[in-house]
Legacy VTK file of the C-alpha trace (Angstrom):
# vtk DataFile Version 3.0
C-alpha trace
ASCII
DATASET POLYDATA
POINTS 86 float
62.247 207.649 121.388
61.751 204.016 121.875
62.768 201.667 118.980
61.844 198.273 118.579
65.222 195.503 118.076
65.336 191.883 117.671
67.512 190.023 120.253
69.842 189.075 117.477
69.834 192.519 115.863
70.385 193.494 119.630
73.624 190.971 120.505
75.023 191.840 116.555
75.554 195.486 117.117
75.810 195.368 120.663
78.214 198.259 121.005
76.549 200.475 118.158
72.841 200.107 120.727
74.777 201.559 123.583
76.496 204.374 121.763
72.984 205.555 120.519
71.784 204.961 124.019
74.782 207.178 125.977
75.139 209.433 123.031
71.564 210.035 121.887
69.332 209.324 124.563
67.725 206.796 122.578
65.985 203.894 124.122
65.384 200.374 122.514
63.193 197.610 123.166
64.367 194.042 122.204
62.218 191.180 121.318
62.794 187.927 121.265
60.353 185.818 118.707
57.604 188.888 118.490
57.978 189.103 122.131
59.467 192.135 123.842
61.845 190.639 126.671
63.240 193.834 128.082
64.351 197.369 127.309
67.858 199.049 126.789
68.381 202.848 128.120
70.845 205.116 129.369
71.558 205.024 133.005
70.639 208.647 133.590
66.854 208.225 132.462
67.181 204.914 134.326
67.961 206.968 137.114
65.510 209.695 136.756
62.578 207.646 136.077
63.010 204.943 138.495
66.166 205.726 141.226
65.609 209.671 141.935
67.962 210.887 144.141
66.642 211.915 147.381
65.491 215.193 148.448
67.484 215.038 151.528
71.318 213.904 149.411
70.080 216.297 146.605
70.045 219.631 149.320
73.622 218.111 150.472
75.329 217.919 146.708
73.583 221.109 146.203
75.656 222.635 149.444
78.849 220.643 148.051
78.508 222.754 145.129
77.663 225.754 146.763
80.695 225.669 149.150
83.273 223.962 146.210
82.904 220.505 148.891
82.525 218.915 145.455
86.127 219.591 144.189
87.769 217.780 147.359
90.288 215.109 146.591
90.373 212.063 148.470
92.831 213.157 150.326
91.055 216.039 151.894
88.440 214.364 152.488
90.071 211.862 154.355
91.667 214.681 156.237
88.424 216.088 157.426
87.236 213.281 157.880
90.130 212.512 160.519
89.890 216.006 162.347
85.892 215.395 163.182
86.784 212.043 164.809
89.191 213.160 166.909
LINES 1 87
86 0 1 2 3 4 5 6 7 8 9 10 11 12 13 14 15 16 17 18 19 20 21 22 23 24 25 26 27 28 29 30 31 32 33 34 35 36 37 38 39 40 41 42 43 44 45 46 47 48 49 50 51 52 53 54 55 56 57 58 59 60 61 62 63 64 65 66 67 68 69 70 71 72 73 74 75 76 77 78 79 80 81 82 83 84 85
């Protein structure tokens, strides 16, 4: 749900907008002098709507997960990384 904000309404309760945002999923549009200027929203609709991950990195996280590649620490993957380049 997009809700409408003033700019000063906005920069006032700064912190409250972005809890609502993470938290709720809500989405707000501010407006500066009847004018809307730009639009606050979580990063993961940002993402989803405008930066999809690609089919091609998706199949790979989906084979992280698959294999448990996904729990690696640094460290082994630094490891692995060192045994392919030799």
């Amino acid at each position: 749900m997009t809700r409408v904000i003033s700019a000063v309404a906005a920069r006032a309760q700064f912190s409250q907008v972005l809890k609502r945002v993470s938290q709720k999923n809500e989405r707000f549009l501010v407006g500066h002098r009847g004018e809307p200027q730009a639009v606050i929203m979580g990063i993961n609709e940002y993402i989803d709507r405008f930066a999809p991950v690609p089919a091609e990195l998706r199949a790979m996280q989906d084979t992280a997960k698959r294999t448990g590649r996904n729990q690696l620490t640094t460290r082994e993957i630094n490891a692995l990384i060192e045994k392919a380049r030799r």
